[in-house]
C-alpha positions in Angstrom: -50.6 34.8 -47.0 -48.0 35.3 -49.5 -49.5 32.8 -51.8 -52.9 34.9 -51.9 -50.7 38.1 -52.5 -49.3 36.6 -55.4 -52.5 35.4 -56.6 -54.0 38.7 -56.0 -51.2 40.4 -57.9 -51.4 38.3 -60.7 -54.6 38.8 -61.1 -54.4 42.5 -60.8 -51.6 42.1 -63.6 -54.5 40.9 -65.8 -57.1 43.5 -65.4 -54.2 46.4 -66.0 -52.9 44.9 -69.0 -56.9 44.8 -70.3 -56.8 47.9 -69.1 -53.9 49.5 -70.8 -54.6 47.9 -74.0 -57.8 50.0 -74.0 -56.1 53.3 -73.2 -54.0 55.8 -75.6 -51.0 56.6 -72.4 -51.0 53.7 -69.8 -52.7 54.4 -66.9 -51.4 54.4 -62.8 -51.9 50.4 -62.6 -47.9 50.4 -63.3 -46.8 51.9 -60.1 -49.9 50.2 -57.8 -48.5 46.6 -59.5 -44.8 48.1 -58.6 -45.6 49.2 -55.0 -47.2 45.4 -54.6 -44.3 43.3 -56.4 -41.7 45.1 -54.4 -43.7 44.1 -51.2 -44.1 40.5 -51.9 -40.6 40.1 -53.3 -39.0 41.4 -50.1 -41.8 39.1 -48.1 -40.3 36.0 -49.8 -36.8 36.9 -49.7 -37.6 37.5 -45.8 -39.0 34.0 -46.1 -35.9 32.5 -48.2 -33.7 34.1 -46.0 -35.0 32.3 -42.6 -34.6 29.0 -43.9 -31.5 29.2 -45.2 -30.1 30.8 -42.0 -26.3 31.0 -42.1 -25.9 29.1 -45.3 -27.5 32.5 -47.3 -23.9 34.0 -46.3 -22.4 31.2 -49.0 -24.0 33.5 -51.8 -24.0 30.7 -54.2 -26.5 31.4 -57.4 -29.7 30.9 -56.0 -29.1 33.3 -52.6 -27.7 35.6 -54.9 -30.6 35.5 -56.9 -32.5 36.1 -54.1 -30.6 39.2 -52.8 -30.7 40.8 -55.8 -34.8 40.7 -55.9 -34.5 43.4 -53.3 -33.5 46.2 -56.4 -37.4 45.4 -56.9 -37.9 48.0 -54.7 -35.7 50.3 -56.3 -35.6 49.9 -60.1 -38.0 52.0 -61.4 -38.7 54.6 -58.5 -38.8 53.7 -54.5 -41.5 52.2 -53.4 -41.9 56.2 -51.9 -41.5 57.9 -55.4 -44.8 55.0 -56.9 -46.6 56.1 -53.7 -46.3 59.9 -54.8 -47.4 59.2 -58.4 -50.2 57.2 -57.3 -51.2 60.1 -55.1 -50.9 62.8 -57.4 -52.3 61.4 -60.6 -54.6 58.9 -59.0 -56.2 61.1 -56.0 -55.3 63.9 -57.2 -53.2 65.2 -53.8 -50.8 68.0 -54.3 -47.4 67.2 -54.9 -44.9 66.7 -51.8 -41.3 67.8 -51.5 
């Protein structure tokens, strides 16, 4: 499954970089592609984390590399700050507090 997600979010990539490159202000494709990278990027790190079992508490390079994948989800806006902008500007829902 997370092979097709990244597929899928690649190929989303493409069609909102045509897209932007047609528009004057870019458009809400930023914060959809955000919301779905920050998914998938905790998915594998789930994933890398499970097979490395206790030896992910070494931290060498590559676990750390993989830990700090998780500010994905931060940098940017929270996945819960994209999901606002996407409903405000995108279906046009009032703003929440």
């Amino acid at each position: 499954r997370l092979k097709a997600d990244t597929a899928a979010l690649r190929a989303m990539t493409f069609v909102a970089v045509a897209r932007n490159q047609r528009r004057d202000q870019p458009g809400p494709d930023g914060s959809i592609l955000k919301i779905h990278l920050a998914r998938i990027s905790r998915e594998a790190n789930q994933i890398a984390r499970q097979l490395w079992g206790a030896d992910a508490l070494l931290m060498s390079d590559e676990v750390e590399n993989h830990f700090y994948a998780f500010a994905s989800g931060v940098g940017g806006g929270t996945d819960e700050i994209q999901h606002n902008i996407v409903a405000e500007r995108v279906l046009g829902l009032p703003k929440s507090y």
